[in-house]
C-alpha positions in Angstrom: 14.4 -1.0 0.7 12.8 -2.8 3.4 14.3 -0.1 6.3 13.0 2.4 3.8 9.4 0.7 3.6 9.5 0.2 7.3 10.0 4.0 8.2 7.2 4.7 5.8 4.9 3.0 6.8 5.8 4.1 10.8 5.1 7.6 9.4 1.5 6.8 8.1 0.7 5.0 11.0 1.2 8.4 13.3 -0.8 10.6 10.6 -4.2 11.4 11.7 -5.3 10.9 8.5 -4.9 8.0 6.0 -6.4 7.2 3.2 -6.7 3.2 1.9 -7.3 1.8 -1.6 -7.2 -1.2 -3.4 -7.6 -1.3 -7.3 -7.4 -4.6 -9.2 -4.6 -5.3 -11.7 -3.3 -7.9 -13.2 0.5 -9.1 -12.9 1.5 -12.4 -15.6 -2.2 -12.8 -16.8 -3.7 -13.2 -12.6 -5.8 -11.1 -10.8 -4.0 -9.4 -8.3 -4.6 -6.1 -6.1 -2.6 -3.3 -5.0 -3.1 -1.4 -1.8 -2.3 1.6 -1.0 -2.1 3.8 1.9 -1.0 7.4 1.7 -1.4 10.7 3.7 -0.2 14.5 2.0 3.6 13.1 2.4 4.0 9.6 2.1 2.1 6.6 -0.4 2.8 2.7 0.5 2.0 0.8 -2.2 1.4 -3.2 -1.5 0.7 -5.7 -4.6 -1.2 -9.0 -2.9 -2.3 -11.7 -5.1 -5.3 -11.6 -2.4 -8.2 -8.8 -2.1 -8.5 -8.8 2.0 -4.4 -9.0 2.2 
């Protein structure tokens, strides 16, 4: 998967347009956030148990 995630995230970094998120959640009972970066093809989703990951 990490090829996969790799080539993903290549392709959103050529798009001229991205758009970012983060939205709070929690995983075993702690905050944590996931990010997300997507464009009209491709989404990246990144769970961080930090806000400014």
């Amino acid at each position: 998967l990490e090829c996969f995630e790799n080539i993903i995230r290549e392709k959103l970094m050529i798009s001229p347009v991205i758009h970012f998120d983060e939205t709070g959640m929690k995983i075993e009972g702690k905050r944590h956030w996931l990010h997300v970066a997507s464009n009209e093809k491709y989404t990246c989703y990144l769970p961080h148990s930090k806000r400014g990951a």
